[in-house]
TORTIVO-307890 format. One record per residue (C-alpha): residue in three letters; residue number from 1; x, y negated, z. Coordinates in steps of 0.02 Angstrom, whole numbers, plus 50000, padded with zeros to 5 digits. Each point is the difference from the previous one (the first is absolute). Layout:
<rokes>
ROKE  aa   i    c1    c2    c3
ROKE ALA NUM     X     Y     Z
...
</rokes>
This chain:
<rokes>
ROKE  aa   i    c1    c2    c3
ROKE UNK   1 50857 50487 50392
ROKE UNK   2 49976 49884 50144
ROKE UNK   3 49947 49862 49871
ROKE UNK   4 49868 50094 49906
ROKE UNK   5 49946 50051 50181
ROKE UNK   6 49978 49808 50047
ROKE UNK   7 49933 49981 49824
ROKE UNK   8 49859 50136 50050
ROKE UNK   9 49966 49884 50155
ROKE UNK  10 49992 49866 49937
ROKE UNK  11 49888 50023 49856
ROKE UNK  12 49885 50070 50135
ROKE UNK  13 49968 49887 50097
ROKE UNK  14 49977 49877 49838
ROKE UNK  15 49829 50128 49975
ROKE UNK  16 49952 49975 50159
ROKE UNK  17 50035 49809 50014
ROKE UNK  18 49915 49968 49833
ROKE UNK  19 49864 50074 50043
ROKE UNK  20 49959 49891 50142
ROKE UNK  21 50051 49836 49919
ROKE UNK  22 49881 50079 49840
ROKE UNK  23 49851 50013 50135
ROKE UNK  24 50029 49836 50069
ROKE UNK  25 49995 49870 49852
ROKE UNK  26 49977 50115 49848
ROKE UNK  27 50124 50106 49888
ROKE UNK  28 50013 49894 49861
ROKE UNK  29 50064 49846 50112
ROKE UNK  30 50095 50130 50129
ROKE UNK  31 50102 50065 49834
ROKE UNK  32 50056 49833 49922
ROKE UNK  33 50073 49931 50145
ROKE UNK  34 50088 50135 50064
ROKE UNK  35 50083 50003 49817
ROKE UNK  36 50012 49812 50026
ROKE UNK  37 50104 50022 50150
ROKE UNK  38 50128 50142 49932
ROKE UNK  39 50032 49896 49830
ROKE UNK  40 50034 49856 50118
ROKE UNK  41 50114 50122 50108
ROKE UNK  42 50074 50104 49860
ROKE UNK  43 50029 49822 49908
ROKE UNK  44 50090 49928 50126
ROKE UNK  45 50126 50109 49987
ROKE UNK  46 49990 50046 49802
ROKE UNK  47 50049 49836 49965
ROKE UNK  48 50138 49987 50133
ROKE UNK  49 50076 50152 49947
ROKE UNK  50 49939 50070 49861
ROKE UNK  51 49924 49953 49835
ROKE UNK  52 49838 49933 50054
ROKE UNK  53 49881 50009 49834
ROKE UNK  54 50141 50030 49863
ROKE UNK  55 50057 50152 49890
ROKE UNK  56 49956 50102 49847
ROKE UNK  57 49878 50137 50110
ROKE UNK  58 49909 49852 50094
ROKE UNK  59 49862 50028 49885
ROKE UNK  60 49966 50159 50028
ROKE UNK  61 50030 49981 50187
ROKE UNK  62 49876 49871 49992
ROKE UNK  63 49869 50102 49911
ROKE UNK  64 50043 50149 50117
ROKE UNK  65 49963 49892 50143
ROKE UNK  66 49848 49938 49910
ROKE UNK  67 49950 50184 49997
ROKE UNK  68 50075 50084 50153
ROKE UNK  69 49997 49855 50126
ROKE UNK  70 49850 49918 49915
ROKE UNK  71 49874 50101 49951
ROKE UNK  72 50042 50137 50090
ROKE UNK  73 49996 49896 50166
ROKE UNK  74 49860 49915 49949
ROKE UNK  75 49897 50185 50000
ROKE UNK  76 50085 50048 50157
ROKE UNK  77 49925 49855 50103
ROKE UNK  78 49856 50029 49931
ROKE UNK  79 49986 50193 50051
ROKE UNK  80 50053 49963 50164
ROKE UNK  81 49856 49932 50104
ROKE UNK  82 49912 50136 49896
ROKE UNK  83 50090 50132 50050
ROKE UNK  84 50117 49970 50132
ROKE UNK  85 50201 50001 49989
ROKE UNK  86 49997 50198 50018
ROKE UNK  87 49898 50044 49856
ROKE UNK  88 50048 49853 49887
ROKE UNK  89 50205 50040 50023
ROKE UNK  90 49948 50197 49995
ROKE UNK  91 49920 49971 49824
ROKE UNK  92 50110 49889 49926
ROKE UNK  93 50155 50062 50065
ROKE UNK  94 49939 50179 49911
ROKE UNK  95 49957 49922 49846
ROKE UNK  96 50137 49885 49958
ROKE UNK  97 50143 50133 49986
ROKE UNK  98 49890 50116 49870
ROKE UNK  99 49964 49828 49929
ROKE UNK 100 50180 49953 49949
ROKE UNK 101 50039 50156 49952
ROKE UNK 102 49855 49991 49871
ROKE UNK 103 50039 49817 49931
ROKE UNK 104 50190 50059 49997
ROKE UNK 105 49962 50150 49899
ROKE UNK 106 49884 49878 49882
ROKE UNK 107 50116 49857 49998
ROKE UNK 108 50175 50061 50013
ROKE UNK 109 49980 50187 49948
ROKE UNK 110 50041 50063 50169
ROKE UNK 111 49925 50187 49982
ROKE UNK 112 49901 50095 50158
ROKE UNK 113 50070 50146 50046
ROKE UNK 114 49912 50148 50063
ROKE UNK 115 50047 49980 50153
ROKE UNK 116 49951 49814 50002
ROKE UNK 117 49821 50056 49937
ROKE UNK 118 50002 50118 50152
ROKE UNK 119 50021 49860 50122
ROKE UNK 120 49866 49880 49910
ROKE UNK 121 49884 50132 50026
ROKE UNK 122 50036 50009 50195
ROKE UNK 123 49993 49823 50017
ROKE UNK 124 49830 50001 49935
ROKE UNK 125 49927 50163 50103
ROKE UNK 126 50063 49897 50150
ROKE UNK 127 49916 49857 49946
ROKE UNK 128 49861 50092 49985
ROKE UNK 129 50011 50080 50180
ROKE UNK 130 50034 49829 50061
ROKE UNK 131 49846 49914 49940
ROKE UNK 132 49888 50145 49991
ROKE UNK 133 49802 49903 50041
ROKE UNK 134 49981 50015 50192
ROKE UNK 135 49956 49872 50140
ROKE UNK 136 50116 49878 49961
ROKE UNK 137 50013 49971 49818
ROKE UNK 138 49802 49990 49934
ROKE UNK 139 50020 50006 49814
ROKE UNK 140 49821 49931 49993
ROKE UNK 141 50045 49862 50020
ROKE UNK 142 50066 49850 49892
ROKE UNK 143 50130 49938 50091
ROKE UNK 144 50109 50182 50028
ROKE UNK 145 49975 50001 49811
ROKE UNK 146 50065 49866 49968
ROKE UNK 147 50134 49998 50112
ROKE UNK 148 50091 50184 49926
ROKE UNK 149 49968 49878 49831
ROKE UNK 150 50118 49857 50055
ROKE UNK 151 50118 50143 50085
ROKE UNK 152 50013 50084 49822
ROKE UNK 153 50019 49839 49925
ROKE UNK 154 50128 49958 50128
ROKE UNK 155 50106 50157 49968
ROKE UNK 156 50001 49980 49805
ROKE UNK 157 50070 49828 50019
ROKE UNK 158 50125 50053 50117
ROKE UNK 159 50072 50133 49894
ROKE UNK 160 49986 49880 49832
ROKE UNK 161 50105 49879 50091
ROKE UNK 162 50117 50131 50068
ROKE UNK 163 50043 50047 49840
ROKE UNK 164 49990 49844 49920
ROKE UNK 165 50138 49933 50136
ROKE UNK 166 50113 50187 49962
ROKE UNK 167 49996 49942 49791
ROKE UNK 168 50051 49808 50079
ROKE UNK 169 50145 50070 50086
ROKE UNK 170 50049 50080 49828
ROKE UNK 171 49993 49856 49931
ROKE UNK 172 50098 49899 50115
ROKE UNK 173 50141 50118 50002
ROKE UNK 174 49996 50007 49828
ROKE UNK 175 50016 49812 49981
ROKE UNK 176 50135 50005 50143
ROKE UNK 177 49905 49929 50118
ROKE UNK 178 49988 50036 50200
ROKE UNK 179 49843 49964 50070
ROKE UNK 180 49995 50080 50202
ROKE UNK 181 49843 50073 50041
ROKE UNK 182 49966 49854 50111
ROKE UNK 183 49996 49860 49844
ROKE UNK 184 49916 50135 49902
ROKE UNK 185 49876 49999 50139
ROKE UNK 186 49986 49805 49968
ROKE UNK 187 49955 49997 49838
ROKE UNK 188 49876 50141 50007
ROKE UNK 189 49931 49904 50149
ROKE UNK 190 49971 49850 49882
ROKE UNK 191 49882 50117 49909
ROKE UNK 192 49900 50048 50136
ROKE UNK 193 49959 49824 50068
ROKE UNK 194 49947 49946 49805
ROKE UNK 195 49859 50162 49999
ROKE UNK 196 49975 49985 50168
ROKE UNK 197 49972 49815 49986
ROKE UNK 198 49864 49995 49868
ROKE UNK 199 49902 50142 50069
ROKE UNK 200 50002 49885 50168
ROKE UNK 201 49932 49861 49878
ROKE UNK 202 49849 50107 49920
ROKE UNK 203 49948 50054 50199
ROKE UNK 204 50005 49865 50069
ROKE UNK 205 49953 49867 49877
ROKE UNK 206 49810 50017 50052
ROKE UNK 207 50026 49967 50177
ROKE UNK 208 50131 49860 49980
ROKE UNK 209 49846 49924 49887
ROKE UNK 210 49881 50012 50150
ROKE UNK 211 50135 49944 50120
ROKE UNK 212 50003 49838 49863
ROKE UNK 213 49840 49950 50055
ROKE UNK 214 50005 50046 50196
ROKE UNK 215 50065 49856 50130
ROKE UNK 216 50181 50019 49998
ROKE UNK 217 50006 50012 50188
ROKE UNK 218 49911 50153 50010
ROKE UNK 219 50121 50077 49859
ROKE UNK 220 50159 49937 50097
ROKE UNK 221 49899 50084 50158
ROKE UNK 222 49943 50191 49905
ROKE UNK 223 50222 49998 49916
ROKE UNK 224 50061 49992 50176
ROKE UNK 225 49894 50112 50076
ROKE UNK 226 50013 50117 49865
ROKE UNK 227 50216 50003 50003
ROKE UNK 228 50016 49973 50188
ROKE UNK 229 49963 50190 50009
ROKE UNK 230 50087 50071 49851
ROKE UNK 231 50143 49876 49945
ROKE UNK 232 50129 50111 50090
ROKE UNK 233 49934 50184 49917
ROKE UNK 234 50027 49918 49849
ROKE UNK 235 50160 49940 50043
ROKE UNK 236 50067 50197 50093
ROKE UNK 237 49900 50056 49833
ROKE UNK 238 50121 49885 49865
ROKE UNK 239 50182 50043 50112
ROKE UNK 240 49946 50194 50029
ROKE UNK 241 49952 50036 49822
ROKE UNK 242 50076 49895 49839
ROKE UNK 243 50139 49910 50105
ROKE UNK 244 50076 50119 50136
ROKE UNK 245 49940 50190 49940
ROKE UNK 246 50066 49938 49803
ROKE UNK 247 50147 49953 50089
ROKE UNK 248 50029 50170 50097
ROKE UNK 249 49941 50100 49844
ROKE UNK 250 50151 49924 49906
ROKE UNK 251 50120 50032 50125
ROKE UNK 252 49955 50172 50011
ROKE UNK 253 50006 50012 49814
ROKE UNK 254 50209 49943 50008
ROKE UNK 255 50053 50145 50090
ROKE UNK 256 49869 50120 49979
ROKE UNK 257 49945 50066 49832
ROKE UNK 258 49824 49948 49946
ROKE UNK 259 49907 50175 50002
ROKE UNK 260 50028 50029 50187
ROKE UNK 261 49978 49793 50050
ROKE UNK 262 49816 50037 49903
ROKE UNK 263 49974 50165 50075
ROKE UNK 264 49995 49920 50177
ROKE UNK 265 49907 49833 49960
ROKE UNK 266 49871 50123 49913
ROKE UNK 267 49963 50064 50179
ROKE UNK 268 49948 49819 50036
ROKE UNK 269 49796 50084 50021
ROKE UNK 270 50056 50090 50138
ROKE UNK 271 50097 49849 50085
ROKE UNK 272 49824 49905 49996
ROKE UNK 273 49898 50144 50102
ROKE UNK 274 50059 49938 50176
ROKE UNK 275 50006 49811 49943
ROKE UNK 276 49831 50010 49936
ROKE UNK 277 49925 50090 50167
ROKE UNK 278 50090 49869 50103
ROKE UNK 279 49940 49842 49888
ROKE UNK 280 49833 50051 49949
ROKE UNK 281 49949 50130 50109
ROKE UNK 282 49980 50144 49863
ROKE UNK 283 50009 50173 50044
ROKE UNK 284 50044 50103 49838
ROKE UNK 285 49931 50183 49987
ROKE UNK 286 50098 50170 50022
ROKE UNK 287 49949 50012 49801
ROKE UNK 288 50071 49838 49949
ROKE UNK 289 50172 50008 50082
ROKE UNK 290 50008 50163 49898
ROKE UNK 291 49946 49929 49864
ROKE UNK 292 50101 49840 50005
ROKE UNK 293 50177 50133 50045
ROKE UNK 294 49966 50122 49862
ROKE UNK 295 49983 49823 49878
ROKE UNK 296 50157 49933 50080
ROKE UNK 297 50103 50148 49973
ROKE UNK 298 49918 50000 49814
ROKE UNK 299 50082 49831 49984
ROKE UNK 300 50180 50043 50083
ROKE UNK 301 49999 50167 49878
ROKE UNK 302 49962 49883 49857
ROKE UNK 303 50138 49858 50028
ROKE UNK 304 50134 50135 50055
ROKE UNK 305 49968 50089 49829
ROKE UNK 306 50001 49843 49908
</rokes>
């Protein structure tokens, strides 16, 4: 319990420090190197200890982390300086759970139950609470769009890799294989930097052409100037999230079983509320707490059932 507590922390204050390091130099480039930095963490000690890129399931650990940790991040860092870490981890944190359960029952067979239906409907009236039009989200215009886009996008990649990484377990135990959650978290890892790599190529190839033709003292000058303010909230950003929270989440997992470990990481949205007023000075309505604790408990309902 006190792991998927630390877990919920952690992964908090990932939101939160994302979001500033996504403000500072730009999602795309905030993303890829905080993956950068937990595949150089999580290698380190994959390939002292564990497997490091070997096994029957790396494939489909890689192409859930291509999925989960790379397209799905790649969304979330874009949603962020949209909508703020409260909203973004309130959306996607509602939508990834009804999510799975929908590519499980597609994929795998996994039926919904009644009572799972139930709770996918709650999570959505909360939603709906939650990000009812009012002062602070202005559907009108482009950018809140497009930011509960990337958020849905975000969430569907999230579950796909979840349960893309459940059928790689299978197939590692079926194989005979042990692969801890740790070097599992590797090799999904590699996936994420590959995705998150070439969508850091098609931003920024435009402005690395300009920067081509511009003295290379003023270059040098704008890079250091630009990371002397944000190289350490993407560094808190790669240990709290991928490296240190993945960590916690599978210690929790190997002595607690998985439904209640998700149940409290699920009420992640209501970690951020305080972190977010503290960090970026947002004030969330009466309406929206209710909105985001009615979604929440949709979510807990749904993984408890599960």
């Amino acid at each position: 319990m006190f792991a998927a507590l630390l877990t919920t922390i952690l992964f908090s204050f990932s939101a939160v420090f994302g979001h500033r390091s996504a403000k500072l130099i730009g999602g795309a480039e905030a993303n890829f190197w905080r993956v950068s930095l937990a595949a150089l963490l999580l290698g380190l000690w994959s390939y002292s200890f564990g497997v490091g890129l070997a096994g029957l399931a790396f494939p489909l650990f890689l192409v859930s982390g291509m999925l989960g940790i790379g397209l799905g991040d790649v969304a979330w860092f874009q949603a962020l300086p949209r909508l703020g870490s409260r909203v973004s981890v309130l959306i996607v944190q509602c939508l990834t759970a009804p999510f799975g359960a929908l590519i499980e029952w597609l994929w795998l067979g996994t039926s919904l139950t009644g009572r799972q239906m139930f709770w996918g409907l709650l999570i959505v009236s909360g939603l709906g609470i939650a990000l009812k039009p009012g002062e602070h989200l202005n559907w009108r215009r482009g950018p809140v769009r497009l930011g509960v886009l990337m958020c849905a996008v975000a969430a569907l990649g999230t579950a796909a890799g979840a349960v893309i990484s459940r059928k790689a377990y299978f197939v590692a135990a079926g194989a005979g294989e042990h692969i801890d959650g740790l070097n599992a978290g590797f090799q999904r890892v590699a996936g994420g930097v590959i995705i998150s790599g070439i969508f850091l190529l098609l931003v920024k190839r435009q402005v690395w052409r300009l920067q081509g033709s511009a003295p290379r003292e003023l270059v040098t000058a704008a890079a250091k100037h630009k990371w002397r303010g944000a190289w350490y909230w993407v560094a808190l950003n790669g240990l709290a999230g991928q490296t240190l929270g993945v960590s916690c989440m599978q210690w929790a997992l190997q002595t607690t079983p998985t439904g209640i470990v998700l149940a409290i990481i699920s009420t992640t949205p209501i970690a951020v509320i305080p972190l977010a007023a503290i960090f970026e000075g947002e004030r969330p309505t009466l309406r929206s707490i209710l909105g985001g604790i009615v979604g929440v408990a949709g979510v807990v309902g749904l993984t408890l059932s599960k």
